[in-house]
Backbone as a chain_set.jsonl record, in Angstrom:
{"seq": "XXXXXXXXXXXXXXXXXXXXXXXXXXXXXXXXXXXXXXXXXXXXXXXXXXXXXXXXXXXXXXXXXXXXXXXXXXXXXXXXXXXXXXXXXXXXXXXXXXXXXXXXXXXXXXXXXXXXXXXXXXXXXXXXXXXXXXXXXXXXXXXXXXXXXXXXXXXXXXXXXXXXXXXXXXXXXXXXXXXXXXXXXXXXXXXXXXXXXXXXXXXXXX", "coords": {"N": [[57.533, -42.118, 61.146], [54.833, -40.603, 63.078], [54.204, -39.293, 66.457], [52.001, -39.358, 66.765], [50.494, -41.348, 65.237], [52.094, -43.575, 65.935], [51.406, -43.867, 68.731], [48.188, -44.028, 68.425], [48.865, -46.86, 67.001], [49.828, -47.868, 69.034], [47.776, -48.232, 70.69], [45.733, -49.756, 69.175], [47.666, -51.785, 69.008], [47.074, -53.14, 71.792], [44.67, -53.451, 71.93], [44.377, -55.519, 70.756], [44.718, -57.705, 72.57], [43.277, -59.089, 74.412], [39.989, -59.35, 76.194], [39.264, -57.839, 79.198], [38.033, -59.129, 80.847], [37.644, -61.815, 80.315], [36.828, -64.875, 80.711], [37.392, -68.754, 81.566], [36.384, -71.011, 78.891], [35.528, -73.368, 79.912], [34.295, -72.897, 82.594], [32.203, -70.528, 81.405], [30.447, -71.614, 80.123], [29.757, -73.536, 82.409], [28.47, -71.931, 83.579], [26.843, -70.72, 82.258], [24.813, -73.577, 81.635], [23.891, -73.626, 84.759], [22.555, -71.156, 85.059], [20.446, -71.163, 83.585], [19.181, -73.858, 84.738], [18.457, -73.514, 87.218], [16.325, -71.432, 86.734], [14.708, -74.072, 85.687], [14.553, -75.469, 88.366], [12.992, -73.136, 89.652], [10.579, -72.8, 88.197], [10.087, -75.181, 88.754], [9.189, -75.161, 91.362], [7.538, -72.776, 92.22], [5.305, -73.706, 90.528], [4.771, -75.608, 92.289], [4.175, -74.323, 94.879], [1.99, -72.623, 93.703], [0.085, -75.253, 93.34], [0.299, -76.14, 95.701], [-1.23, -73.767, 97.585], [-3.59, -73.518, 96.366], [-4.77, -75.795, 97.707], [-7.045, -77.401, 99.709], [-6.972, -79.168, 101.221], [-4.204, -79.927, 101.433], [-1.85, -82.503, 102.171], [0.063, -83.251, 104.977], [2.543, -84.973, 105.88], [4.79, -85.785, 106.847], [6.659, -86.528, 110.186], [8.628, -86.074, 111.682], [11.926, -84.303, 111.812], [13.85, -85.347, 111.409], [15.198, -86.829, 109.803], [15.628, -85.401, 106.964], [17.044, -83.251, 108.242], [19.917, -84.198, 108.434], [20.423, -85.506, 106.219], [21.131, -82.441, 105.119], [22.852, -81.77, 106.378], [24.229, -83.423, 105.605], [24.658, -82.72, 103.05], [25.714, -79.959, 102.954], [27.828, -80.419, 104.771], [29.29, -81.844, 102.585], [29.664, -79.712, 100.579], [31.646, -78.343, 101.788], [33.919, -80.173, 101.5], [34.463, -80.207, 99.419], [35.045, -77.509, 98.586], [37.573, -77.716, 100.295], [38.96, -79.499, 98.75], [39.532, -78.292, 96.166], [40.808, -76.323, 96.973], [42.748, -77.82, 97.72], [43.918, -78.46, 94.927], [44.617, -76.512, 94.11], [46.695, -75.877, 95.257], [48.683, -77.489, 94.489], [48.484, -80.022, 95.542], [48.055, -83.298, 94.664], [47.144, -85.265, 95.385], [45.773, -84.984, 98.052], [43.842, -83.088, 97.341], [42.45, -85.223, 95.63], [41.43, -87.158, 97.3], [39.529, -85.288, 98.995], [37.969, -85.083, 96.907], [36.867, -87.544, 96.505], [35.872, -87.729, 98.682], [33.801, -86.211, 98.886], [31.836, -87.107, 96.624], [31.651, -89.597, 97.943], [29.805, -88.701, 100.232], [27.7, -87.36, 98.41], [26.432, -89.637, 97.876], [25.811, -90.905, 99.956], [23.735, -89.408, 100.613], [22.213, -89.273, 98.611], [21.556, -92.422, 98.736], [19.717, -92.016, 101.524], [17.984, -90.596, 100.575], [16.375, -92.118, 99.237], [15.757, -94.152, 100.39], [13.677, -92.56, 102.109], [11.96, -92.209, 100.167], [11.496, -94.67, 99.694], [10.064, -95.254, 102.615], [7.586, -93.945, 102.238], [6.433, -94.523, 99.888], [5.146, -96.981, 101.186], [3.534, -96.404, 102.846], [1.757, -96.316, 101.63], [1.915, -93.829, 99.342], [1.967, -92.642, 95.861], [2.715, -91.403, 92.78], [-0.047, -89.959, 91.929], [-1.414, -90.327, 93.956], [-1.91, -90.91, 97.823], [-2.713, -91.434, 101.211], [-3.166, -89.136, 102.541], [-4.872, -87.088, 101.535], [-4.594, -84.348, 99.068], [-4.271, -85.965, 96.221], [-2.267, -84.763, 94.191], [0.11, -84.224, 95.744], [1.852, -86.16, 95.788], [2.734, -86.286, 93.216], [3.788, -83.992, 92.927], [5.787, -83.45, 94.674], [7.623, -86.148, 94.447], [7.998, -84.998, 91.814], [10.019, -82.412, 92.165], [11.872, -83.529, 94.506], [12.676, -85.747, 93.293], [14.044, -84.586, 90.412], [15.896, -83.155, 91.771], [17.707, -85.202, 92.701], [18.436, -86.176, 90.486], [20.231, -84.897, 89.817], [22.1, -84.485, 92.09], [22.795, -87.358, 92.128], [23.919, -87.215, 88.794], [25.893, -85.504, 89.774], [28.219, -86.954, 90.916], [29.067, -88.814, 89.976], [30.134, -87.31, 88.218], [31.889, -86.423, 89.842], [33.436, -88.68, 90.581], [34.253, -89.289, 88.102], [35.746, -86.91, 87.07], [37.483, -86.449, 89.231], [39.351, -89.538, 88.954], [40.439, -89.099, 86.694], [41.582, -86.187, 86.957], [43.526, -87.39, 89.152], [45.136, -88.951, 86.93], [46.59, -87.144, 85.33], [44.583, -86.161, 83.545], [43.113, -84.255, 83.908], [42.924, -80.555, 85.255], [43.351, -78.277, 88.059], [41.406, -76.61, 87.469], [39.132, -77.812, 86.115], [38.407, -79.126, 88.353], [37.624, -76.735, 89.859], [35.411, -75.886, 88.279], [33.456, -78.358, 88.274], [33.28, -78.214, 90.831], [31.468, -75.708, 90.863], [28.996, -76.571, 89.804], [28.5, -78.324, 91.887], [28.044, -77.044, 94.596], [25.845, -75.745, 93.628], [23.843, -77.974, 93.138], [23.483, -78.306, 95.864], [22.837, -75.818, 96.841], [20.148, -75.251, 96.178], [18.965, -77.193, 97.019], [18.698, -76.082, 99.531], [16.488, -74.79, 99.478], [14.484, -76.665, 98.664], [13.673, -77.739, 101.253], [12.438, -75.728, 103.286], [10.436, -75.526, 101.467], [9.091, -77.542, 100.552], [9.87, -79.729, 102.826], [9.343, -78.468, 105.469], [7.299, -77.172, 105.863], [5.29, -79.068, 105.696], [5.008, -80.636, 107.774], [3.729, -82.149, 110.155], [0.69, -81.39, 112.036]], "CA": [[56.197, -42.241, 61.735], [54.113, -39.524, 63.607], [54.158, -40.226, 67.471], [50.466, -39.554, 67.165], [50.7, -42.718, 65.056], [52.551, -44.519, 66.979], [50.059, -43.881, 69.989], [47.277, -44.813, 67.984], [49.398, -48.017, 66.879], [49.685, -49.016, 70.589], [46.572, -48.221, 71.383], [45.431, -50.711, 68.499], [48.017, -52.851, 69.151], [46.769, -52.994, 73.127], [43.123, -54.387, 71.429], [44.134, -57.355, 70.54], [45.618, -58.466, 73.833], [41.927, -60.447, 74.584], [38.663, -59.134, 76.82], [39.612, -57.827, 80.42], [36.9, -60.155, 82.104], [36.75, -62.782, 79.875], [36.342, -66.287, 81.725], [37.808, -70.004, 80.511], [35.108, -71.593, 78.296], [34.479, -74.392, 80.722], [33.679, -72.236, 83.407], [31.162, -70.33, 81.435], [29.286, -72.987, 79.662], [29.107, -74.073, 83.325], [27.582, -70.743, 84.795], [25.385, -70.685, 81.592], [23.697, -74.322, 82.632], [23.456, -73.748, 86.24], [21.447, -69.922, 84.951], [19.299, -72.617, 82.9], [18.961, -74.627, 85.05], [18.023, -72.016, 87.965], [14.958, -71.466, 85.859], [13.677, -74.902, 85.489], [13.749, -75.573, 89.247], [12.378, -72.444, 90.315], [9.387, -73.417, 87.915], [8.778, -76.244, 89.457], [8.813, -74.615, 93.358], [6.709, -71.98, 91.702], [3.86, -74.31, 90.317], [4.583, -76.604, 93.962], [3.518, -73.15, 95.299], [0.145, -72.585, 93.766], [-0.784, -76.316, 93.79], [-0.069, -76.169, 97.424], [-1.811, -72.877, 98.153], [-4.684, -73.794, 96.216], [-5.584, -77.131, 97.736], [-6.978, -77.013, 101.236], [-6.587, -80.933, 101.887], [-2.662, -80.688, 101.281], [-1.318, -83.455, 102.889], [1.369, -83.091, 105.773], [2.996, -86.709, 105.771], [6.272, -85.373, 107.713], [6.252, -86.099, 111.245], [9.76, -85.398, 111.805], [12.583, -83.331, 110.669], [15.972, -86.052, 111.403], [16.001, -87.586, 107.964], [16.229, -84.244, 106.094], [18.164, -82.389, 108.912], [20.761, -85.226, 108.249], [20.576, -85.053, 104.483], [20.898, -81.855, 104.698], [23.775, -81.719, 107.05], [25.66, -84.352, 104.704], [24.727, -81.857, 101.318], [26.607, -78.956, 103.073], [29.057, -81.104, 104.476], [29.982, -81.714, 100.701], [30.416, -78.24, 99.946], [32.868, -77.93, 102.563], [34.974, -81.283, 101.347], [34.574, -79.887, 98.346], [36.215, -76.834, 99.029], [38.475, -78.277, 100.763], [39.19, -80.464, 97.579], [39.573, -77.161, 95.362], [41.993, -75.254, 97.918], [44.441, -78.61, 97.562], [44.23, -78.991, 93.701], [45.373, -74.787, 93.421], [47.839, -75.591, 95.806], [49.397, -78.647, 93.963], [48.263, -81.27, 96.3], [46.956, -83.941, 93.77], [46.927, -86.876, 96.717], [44.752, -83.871, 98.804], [42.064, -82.917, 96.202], [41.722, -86.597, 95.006], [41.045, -87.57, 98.797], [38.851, -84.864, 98.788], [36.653, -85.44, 95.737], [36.343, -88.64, 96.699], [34.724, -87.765, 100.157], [32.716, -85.512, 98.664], [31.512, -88.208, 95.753], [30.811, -90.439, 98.979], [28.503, -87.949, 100.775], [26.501, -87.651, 97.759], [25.837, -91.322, 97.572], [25.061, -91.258, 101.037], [22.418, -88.143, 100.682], [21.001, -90.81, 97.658], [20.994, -93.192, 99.899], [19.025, -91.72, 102.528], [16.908, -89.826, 100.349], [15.635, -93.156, 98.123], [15.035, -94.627, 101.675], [12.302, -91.834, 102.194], [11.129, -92.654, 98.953], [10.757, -96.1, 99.771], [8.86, -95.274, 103.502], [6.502, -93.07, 101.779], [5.49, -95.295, 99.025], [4.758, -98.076, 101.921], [2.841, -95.823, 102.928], [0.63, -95.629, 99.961], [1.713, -92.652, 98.962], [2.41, -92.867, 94.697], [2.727, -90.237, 91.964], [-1.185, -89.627, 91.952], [-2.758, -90.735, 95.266], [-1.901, -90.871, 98.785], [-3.688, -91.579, 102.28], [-3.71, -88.169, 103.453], [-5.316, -85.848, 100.915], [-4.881, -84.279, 97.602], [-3.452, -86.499, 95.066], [-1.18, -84.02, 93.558], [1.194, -84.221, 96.732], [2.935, -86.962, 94.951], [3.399, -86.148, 91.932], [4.481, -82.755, 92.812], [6.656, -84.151, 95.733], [8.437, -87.06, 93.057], [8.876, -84.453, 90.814], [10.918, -81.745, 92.809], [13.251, -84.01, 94.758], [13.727, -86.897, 91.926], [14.496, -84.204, 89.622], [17.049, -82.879, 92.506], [18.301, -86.537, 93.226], [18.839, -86.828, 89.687], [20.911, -83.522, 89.749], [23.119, -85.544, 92.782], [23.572, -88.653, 91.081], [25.282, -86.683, 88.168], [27.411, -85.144, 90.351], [28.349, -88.087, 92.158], [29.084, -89.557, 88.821], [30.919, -86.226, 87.524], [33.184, -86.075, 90.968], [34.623, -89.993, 90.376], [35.22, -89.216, 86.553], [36.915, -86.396, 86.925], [38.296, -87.235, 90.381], [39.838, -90.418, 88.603], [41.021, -88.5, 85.392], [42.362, -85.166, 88.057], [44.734, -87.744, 89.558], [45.589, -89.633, 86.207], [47.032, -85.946, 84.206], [44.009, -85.399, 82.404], [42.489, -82.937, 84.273], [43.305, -79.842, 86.444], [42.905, -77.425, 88.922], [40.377, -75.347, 86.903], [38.269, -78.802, 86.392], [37.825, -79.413, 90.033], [36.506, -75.438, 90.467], [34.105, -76.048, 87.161], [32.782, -79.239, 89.011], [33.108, -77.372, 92.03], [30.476, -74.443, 91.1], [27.811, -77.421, 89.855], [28.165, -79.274, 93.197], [27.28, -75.706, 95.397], [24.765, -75.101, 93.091], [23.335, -78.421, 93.515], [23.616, -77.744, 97.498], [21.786, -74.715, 97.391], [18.771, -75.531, 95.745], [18.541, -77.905, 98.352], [18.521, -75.031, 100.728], [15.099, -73.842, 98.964], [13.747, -77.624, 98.694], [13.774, -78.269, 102.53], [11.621, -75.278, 103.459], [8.754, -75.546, 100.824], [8.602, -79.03, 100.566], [9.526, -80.683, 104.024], [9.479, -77.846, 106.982], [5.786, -76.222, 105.485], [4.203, -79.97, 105.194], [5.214, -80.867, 109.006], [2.203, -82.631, 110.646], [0.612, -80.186, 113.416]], "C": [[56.039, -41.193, 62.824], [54.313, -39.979, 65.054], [52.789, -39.982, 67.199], [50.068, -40.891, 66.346], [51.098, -43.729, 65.122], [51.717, -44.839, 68.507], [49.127, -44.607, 69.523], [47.585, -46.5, 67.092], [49.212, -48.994, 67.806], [48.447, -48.943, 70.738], [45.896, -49.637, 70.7], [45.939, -52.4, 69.247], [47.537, -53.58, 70.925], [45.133, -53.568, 72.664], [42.969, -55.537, 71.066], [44.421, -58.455, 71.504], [44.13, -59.691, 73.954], [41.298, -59.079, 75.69], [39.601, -58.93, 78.496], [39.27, -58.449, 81.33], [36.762, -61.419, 81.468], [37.093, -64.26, 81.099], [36.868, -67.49, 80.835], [36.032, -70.724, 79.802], [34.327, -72.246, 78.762], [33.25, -74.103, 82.036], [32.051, -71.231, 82.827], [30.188, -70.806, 81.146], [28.458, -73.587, 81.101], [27.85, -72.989, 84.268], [26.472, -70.162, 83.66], [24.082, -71.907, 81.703], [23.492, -74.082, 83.45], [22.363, -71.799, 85.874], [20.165, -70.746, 84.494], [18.766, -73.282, 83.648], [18.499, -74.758, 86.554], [16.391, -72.391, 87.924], [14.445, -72.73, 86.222], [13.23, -75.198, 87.294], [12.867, -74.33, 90.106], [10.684, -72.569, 89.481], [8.849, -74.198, 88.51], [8.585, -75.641, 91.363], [8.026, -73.789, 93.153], [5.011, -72.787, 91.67], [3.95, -75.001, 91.953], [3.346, -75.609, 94.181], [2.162, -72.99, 95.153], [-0.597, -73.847, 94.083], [-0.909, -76.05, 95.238], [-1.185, -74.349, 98.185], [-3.476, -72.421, 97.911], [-5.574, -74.949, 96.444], [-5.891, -77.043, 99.561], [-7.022, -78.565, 101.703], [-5.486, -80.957, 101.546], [-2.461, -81.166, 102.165], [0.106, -82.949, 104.048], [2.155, -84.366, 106.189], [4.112, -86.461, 106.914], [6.072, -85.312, 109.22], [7.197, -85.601, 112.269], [10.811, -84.909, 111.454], [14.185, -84.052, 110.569], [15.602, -86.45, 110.165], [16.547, -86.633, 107.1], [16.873, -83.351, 107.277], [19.199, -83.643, 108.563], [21.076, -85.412, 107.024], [21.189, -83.829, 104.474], [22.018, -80.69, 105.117], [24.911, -82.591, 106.181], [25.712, -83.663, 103.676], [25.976, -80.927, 101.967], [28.103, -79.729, 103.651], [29.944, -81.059, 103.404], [30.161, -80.859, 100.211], [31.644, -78.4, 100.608], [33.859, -79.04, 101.883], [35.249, -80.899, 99.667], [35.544, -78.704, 97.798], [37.385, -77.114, 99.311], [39.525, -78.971, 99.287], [39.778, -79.211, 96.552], [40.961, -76.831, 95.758], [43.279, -76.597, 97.417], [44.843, -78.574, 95.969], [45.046, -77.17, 93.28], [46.322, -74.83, 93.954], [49.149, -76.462, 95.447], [49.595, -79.93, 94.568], [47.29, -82.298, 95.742], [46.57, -85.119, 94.485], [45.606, -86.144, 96.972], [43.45, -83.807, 98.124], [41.532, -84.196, 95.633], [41.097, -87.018, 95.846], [39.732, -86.936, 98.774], [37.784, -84.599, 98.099], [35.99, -86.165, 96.03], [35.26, -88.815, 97.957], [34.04, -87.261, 99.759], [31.827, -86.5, 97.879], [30.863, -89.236, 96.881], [29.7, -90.212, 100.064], [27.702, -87.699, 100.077], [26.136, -88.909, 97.544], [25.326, -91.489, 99.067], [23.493, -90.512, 101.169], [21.647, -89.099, 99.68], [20.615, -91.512, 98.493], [19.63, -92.723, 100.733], [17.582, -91.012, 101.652], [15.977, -91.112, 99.709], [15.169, -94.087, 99.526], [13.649, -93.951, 102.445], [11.593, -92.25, 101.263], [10.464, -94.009, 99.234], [9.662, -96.224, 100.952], [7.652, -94.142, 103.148], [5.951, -93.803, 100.419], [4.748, -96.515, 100.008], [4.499, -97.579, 102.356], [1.606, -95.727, 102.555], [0.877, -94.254, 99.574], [2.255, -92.739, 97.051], [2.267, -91.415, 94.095], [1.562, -89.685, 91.939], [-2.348, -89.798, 93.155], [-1.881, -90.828, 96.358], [-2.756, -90.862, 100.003], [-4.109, -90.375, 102.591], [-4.688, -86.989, 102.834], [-5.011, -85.438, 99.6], [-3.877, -84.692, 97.015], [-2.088, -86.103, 94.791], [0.317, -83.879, 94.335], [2.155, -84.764, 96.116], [3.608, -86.684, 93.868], [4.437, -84.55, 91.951], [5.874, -83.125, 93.731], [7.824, -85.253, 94.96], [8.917, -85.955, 92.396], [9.693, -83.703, 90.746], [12.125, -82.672, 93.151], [13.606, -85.047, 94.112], [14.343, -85.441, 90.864], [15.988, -83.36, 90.7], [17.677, -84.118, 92.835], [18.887, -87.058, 91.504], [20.193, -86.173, 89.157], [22.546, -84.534, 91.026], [23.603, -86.68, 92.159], [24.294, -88.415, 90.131], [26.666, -86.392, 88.595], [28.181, -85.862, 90.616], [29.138, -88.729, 90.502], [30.55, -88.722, 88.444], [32.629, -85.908, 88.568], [33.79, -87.593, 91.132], [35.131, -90.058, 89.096], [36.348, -88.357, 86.683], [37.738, -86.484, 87.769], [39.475, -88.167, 89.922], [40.911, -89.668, 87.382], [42.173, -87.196, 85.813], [44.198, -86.247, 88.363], [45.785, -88.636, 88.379], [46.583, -88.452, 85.183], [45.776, -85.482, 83.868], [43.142, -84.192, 82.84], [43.02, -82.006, 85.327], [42.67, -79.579, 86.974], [41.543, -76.949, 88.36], [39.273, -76.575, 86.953], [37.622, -79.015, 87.359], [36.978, -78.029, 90.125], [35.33, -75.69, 89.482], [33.431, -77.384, 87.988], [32.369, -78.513, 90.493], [31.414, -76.541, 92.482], [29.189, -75.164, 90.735], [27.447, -78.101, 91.397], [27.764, -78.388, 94.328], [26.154, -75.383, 94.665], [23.182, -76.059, 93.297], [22.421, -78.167, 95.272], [22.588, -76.894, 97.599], [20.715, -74.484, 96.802], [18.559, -76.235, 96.999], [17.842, -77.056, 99.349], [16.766, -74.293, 100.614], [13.74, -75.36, 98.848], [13.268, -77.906, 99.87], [12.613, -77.497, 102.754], [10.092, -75.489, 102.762], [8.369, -76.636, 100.716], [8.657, -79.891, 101.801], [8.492, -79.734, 105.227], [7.647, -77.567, 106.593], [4.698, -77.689, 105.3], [4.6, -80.866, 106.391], [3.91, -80.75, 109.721], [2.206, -81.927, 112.274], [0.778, -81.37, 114.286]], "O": [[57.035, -40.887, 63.478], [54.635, -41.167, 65.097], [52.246, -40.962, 67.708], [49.206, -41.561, 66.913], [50.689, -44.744, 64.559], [51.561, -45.901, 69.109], [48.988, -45.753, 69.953], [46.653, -47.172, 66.649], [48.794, -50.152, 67.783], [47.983, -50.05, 71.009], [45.548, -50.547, 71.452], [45.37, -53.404, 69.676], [47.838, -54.769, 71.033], [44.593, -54.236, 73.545], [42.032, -56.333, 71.001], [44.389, -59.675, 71.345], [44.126, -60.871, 73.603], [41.956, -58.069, 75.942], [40.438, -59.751, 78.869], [39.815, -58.521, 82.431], [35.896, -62.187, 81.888], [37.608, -64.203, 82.216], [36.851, -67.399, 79.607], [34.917, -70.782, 80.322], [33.106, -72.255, 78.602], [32.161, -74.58, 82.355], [31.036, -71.175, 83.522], [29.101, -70.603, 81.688], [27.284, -73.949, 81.187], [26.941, -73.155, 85.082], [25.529, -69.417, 83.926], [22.885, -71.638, 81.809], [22.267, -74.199, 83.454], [21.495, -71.493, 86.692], [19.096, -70.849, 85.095], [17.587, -73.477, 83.354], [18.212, -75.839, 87.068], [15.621, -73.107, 88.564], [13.64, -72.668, 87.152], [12.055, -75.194, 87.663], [12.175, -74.609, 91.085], [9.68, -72.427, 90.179], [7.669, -74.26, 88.857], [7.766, -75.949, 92.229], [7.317, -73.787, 94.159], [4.01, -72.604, 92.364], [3.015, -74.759, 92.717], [2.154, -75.762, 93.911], [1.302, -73.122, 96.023], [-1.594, -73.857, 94.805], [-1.947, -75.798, 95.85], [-1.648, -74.254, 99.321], [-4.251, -71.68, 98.515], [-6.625, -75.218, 95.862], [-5.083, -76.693, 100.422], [-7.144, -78.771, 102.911], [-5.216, -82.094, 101.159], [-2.742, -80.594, 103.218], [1.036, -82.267, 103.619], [2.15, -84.414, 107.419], [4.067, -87.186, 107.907], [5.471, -84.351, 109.699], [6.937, -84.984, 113.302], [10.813, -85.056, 110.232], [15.215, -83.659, 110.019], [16.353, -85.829, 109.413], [17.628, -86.781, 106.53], [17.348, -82.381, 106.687], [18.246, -84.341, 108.216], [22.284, -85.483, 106.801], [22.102, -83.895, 103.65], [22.205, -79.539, 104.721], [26.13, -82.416, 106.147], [26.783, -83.763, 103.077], [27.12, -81.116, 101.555], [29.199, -79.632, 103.099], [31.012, -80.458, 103.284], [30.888, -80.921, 99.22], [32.672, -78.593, 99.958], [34.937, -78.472, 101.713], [36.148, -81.335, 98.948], [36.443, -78.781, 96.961], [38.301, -76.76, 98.568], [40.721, -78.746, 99.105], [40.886, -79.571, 96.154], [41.989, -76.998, 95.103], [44.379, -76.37, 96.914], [46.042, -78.654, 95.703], [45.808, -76.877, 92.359], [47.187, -74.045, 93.565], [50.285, -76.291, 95.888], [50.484, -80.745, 94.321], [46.103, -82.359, 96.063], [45.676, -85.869, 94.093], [44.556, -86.435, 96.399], [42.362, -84.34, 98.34], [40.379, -84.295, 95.213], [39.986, -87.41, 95.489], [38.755, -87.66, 98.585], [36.793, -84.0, 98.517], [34.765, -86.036, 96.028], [34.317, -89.579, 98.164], [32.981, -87.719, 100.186], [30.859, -86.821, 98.568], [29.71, -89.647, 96.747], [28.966, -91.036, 100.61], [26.601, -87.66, 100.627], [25.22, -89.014, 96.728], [24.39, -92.263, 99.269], [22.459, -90.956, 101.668], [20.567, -89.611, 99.978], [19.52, -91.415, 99.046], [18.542, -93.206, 100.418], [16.431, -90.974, 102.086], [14.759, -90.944, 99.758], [14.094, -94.684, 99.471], [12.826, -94.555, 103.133], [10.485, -92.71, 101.538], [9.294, -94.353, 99.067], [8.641, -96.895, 100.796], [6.944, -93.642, 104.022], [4.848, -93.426, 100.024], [3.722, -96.997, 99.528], [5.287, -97.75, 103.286], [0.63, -95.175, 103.062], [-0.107, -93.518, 99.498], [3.449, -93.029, 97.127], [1.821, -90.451, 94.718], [1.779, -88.473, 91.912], [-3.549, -89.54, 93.241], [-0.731, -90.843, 95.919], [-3.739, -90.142, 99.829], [-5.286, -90.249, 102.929], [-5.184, -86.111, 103.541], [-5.196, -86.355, 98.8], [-2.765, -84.168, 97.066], [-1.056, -86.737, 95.009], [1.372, -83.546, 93.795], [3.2, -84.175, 95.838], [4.808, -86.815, 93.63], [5.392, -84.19, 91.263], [6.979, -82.983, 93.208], [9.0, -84.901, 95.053], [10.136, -85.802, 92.312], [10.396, -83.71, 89.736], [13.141, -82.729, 92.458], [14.773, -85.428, 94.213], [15.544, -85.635, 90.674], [17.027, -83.076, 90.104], [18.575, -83.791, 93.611], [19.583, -88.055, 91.313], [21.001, -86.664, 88.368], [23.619, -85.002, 90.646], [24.746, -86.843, 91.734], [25.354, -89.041, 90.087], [27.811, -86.675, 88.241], [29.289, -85.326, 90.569], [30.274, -89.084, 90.821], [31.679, -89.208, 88.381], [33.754, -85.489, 88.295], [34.735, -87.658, 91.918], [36.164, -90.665, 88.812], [37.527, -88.674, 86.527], [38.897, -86.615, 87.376], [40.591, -87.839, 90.324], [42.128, -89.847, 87.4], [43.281, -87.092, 85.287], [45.358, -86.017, 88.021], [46.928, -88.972, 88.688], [47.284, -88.955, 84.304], [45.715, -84.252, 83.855], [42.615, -83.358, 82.104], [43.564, -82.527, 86.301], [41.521, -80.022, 86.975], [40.583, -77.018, 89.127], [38.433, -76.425, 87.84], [36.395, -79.11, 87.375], [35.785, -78.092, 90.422], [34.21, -75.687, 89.994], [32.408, -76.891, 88.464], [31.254, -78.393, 91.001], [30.651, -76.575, 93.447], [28.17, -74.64, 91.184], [26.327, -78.301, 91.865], [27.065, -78.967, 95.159], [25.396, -74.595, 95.231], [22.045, -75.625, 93.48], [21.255, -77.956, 95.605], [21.584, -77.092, 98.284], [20.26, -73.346, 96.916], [17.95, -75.723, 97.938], [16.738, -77.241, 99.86], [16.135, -73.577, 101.392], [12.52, -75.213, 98.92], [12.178, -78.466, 99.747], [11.568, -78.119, 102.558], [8.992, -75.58, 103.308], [7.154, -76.818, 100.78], [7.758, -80.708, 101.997], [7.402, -80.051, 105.703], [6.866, -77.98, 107.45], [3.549, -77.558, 104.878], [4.553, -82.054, 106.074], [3.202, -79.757, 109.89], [3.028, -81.876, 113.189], [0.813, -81.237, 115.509]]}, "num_chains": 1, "name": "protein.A"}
């Protein structure tokens, strides 16, 4: 054999090794929903947007900012415990990251909490999916349909970080699990970061 066919042997044989970037499956499936899923809420902060910029009776119901500074302080919280939770499971601390899931799993039930407690002083209010005291209708329904469809986004998680949490410390899941849960539960988070402004801080009663 030629070395110039032996070069072009390795070279071949050097093509089948696999993709220089490729990514584990779970991870991208996960960073192809959260692109998906991107999209749908920036639709709906989009339409918020014009309803609200085309109604000159939008309502400002909000008269102060502790319930969602406090929410909003327990979401990021949960990144961090979350992190936290990550860093122990790469380091082989399966006590550590279980601890850690679990706090995180309990700060989203508290952010439910608190948030379904707004829900409840704003319907005793009168405020419902189509009507409200202060002004145009649509408040509600647009208002319901942003942060339930983000509360419904938490409750998964919350769900997703005691399964696999439970399953992490039992064998069946690893390290890589916790970061794939990981990059849904920041992603959750930082929508948040885009809900607060257009929906609470901008509808803050003069």
């Amino acid at each position: 054999m030629s070395q110039a066919d032996s070069t072009m042997e390795g070279h071949a044989t050097g093509l089948t090794v696999g993709p220089a970037f490729s990514i584990p499956t779970k991870k991208l499936a996960m960073w192809l929903f959260i692109i998906a899923d991107t999209m749908t809420f920036a639709a709906c902060l989009v339409a918020y947007g014009f309803l609200r910029n085309g109604s000159a009776d939008w309502p400002r119901p909000f008269h102060s900012i502790t319930n969602v500074a406090l929410m909003t302080l327990i979401l990021l919280t949960s990144s961090l415990t979350m992190l936290i939770g990550l860093r122990s499971a790469r380091a082989g601390d399966k006590a550590g990251a279980f601890r850690w899931t679990m706090i995180t799993a309990v700060l989203g039930i508290l952010f439910a909490l608190l948030h379904v407690r707004e829900w409840l002083g704003l319907i005793h209010e009168g405020m419902t999916l189509f009507k409200n005291p202060w002004g145009n209708g649509l408040f509600g329904a647009s208002f319901f349909s942003i942060t339930g469809l983000h509360l419904c986004h938490v409750t998964g998680g919350v769900i997703a970080l005691l399964a696999v949490g439970v399953r992490y410390r039992g064998g069946r899941y690893n390290a890589d699990d916790i970061e794939v849960l990981g990059l849904y539960w920041h992603f959750v988070d930082l929508v948040w970061m885009f809900v607060v402004p257009l929906v609470y801080l901008l509808n803050l009663a003069h």
